[in-house]
C-alpha positions, 0 to 999 in steps of 0.5 A, a space after each residue: 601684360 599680354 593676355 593670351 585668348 588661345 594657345 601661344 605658338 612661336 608666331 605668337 610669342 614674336 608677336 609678344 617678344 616685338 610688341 611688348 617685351 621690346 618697348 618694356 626693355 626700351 622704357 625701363 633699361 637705358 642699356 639694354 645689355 644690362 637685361 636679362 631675359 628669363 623664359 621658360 621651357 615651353 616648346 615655343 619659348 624655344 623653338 629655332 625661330 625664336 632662338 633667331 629673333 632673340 639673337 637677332 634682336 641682342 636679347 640675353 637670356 639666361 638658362 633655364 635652372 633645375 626645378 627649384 624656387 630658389 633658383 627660379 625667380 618668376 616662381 617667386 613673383 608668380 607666387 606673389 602676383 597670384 596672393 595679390 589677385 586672391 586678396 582681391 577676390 575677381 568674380 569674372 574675367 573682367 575682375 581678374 584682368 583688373 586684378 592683375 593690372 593693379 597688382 
């Protein structure tokens, strides 16, 4: 998990995409064609630069579906991940990192 410490911008996310998303894929699918890559619409998910490096680099993404649950799975596992770290109840930022990485 990246923790951002300001804004995220497209070199930002690349920095990300090359030294966390890449490495993940590489561990957890032999066959990368069988992932998927889901963003969100935030302007530096898809600036021109990143719509290159994604190409570039072979990774599918999937367009962005309307405003449902249903239909947006990370709204799910946002959900889910943010029930975990209150039952956990971080009183600083040291907890709360903690609380994430053993959710």
């Amino acid at each position: 998990m990246y923790s951002a410490v300001s804004n995220v911008n497209s070199k930002t996310y690349i920095h990300i995409l090359q030294h966390f998303l890449i490495p993940s894929v590489e561990i957890w699918f032999e066959d990368s064609t069988d992932f998927i890559f889901q963003n969100d619409n935030a302007s530096c998910h898809r600036s021109k630069i990143i719509r290159n490096f994604l190409q570039q680099n072979n990774i599918k993404t999937m367009t962005w579906p309307a405003n449902s649950p249903d239909h947006n799975p990370i709204k799910n596992i946002w959900a889910k991940l943010k029930n975990l770290i209150r039952e956990k109840k971080p009183q600083n930022k040291d907890e709360f990192r903690l609380a994430i990485g053993s959710s």
